[in-house]
Structure formats: C-alpha cells, structure tokens
N, C-alpha and C positions, 0 to 999 in steps of 0.2 A: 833278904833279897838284895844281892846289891848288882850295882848298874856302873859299868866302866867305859868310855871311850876311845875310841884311839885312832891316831887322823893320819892317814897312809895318802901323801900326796895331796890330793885337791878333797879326796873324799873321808867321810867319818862314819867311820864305824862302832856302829853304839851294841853292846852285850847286854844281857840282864840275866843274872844266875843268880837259881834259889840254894842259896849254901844255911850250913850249921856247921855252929861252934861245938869243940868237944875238948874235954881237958886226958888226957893219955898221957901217962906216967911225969906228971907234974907238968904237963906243956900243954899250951892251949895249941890245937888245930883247930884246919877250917878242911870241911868237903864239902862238896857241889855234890845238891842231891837232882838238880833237872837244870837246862837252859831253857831258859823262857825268851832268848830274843826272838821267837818267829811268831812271836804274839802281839796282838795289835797293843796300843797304848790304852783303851779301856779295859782291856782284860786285863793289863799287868796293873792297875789303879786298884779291881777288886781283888787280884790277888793280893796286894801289898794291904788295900784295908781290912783283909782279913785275918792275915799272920799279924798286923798291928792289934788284933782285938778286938775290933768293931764290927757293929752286924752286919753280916750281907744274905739279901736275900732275892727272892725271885722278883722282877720288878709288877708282873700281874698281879703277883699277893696283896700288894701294897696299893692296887689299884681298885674301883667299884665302880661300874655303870653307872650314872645318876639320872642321866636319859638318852633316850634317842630318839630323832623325829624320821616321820618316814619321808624315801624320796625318790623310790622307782618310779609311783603313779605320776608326780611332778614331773621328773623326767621325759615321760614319754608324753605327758601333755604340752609342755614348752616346747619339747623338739619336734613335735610335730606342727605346733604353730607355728614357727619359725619353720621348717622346711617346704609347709605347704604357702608360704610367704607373706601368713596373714599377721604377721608382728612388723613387716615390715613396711604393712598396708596401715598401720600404726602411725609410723613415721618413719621418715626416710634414715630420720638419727636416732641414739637411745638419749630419748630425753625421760624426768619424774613421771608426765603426766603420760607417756608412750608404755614406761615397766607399769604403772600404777591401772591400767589398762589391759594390758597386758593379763595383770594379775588378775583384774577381775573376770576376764574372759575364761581363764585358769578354773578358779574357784569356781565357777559356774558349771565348768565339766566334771572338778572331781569333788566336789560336797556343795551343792547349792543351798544359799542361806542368803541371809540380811545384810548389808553392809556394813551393820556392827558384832555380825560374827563372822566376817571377815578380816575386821580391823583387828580383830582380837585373835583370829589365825595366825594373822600378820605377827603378833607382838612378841619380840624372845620371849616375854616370860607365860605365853601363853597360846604359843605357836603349837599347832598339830600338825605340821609338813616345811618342809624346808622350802616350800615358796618362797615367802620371804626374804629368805636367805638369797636366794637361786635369782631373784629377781633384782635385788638390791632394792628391796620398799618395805623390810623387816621394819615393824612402830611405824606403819602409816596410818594418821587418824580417819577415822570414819568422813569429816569436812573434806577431806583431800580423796578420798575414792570417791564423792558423789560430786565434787566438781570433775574427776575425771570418768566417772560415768554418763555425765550432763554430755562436756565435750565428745562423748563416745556416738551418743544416742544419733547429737546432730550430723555424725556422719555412718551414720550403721548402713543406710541403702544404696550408699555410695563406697563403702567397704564389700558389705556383704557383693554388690553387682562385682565390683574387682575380682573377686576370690572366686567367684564361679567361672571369671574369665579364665583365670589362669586355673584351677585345677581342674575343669571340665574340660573335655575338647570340643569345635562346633561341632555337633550334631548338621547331619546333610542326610536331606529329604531325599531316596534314590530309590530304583526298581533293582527287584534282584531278579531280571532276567535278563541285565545287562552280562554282556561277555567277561565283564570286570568283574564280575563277583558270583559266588554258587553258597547254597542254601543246605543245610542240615538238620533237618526240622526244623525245629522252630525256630534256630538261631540262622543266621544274614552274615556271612563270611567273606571281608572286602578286603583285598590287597591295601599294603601299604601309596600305592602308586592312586590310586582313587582319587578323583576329583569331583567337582561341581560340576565339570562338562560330562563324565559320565553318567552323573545324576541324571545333565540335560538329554543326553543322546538315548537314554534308555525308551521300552514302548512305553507306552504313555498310558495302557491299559494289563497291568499284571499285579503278580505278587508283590507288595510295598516291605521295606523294611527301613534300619538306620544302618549310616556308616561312618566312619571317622576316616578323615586325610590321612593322619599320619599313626602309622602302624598295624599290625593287622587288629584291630579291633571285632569283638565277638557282640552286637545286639540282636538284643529279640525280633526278631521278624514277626509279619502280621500276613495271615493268609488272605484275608478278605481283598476284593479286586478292588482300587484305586486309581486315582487320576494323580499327576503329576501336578502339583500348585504352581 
C-alpha cells in the first residue's frame, strides 16, 4: 500500500493505492491492484495492519458484557419527581443532602428496604440500578442517608402540603344546575371559564358536584340534594 502526495496550489492532495510488485522478464514491475483514497484514515490503518501481517479482527469478538445495571424504572421515577417538582421542593439548588434525598424518596418507589440496602444499591461494586449513578451519590454511606432522611422527616408536612398544591388543582364546591356547567351521569362537566362566583350564583338547593377553574375538568358528581356551604 503506498500513499503519495501532491500539493496543487494552496491545496494537498493525498492518494493511497494498493499496488504489488511482480518481476516480468527479468524486471521488477509495479501494478495497482485498487485506490483506496476514498477510505477514511481507520480503515486504511486496518487495511495496512493486515497486508503487514497482523491480526484483525471484529472489534465485538474481542469484547464480553461483564454487566449491566438496570435504568428505565430509574428513569421514569427521577423524571417524574423532577417534573411533578417535587426535587425541587428539595431544594432550590442540587446540593449532597437535596440528590441524597432525592435518592431515598427513589428507592422507596422502586424496591423498598433499609437504609443499608440502600447504601449498598448505592455502591459501584454493589449497585442494582444506576441510581447512583444518575443521581451523583454512587458509595453514599448508610451515616449520610439517615442524616438526610432526619433532615427530610422534619420537613415532610411541609413538602408533602407543597406538592398537593401544585399538582392537584383547587377543587370548588359548585351546583350543576348552574348555566356554566351540564351533567352526564354521573360525571359534572364544567367549562374552562368556571369560577367561584358561579359556584356562588348557582341554586343553593340541587344536584352537587366538583369543578376545577382551569380546563375542562371531568369529576364525579353526587346526585343526592345539597346545600351550598
């Protein structure tokens, strides 16, 4: 295989042609048996280590699994704490004891256990999910999840209240035989435009259900006759 250059102007033009030598009535010739310039520079490496003699082979052969952790369920447990914005109810920043919570809120949904088989989830050489990984608190000791479960506790009523605010909508006590809203059996069918004053304005003696402000929300209605609180 040989490789020639040649520089036209500003630009350089590199060849690489696979030739062999042949001796014909006492004279050594050379033919080109292929151009290989339209080949990138690692194929032309394993062609060349291969006409030199040495082994090439497929690069999987030469490779073995030794493991793999699992991490769709991880996945869709983090990204859904995180989108319903209870990591964030966390801390405002990613601090140790914010992921280390985090993780144990995690672990809690997808294999509930002890804080020391947690730690040992946690640990590269003993990890069953790429938690760890994913969270950046891979080899957290058992001492450092129960001070950040301590920290967690003292504010769980005050997290947990937050997260109902934001992922529930209020709930409004209303009639469904106001003009704003119609009924289909047992479900209570209220325009997005819905208010507290239509709560207010409705009869005060009818069919009761629930509605939410904003969008068209579907709750169960209640047939039995009711008073307006």
């Amino acid at each position: 295989m040989v490789t020639t250059k040649r520089v036209v102007g500003d630009k350089v033009y590199t060849t690489t042609l696979l030739r062999r030598t042949y001796r014909e009535d006492g004279k050594v010739k050379n033919e080109t048996l292929a151009n290989l310039s339209h080949l990138p520079a690692p194929i032309l490496e394993v062609v060349k280590a291969g006409m030199s003699g040495q082994a090439v082979g497929v690069l999987s052969q030469d490779l073995a699994c030794i493991r793999s952790l699992p991490h769709g369920h991880v996945a869709a447990v983090v990204g859904t704490m995180r989108s319903s914005g209870l990591t964030a109810l966390l801390g405002s920043r990613r601090t140790r004891e914010r992921d280390l919570q985090e993780a144990l809120i995690a672990h809690r949904l997808l294999s509930p256990g002890s804080k020391l088989g947690l730690a040992r989830a946690l640990s590269p050489e003993t990890a069953t999910s790429t938690l760890g990984e994913v969270l950046g608190v891979a080899g957290a000791t058992e001492d450092e999840l129960y001070d950040a479960m301590d920290a967690l506790l003292s504010r769980q009523e005050k997290i947990e209240t937050a997260l109902a605010q934001n992922t529930f909508r209020t709930v409004l006590w209303c009639s469904t035989t106001s003009p704003r809203a119609t009924t289909r059996g047992n479900i209570a069918i209220w325009p997005g435009t819905a208010t507290t004053g239509t709560a207010r304005s409705a009869s005060p003696r009818s069919s009761t259900g629930f509605c939410a402000p904003p969008g068209d929300v579907r709750w169960p209605s209640r047939s039995s006759k009711a008073t307006r609180p």
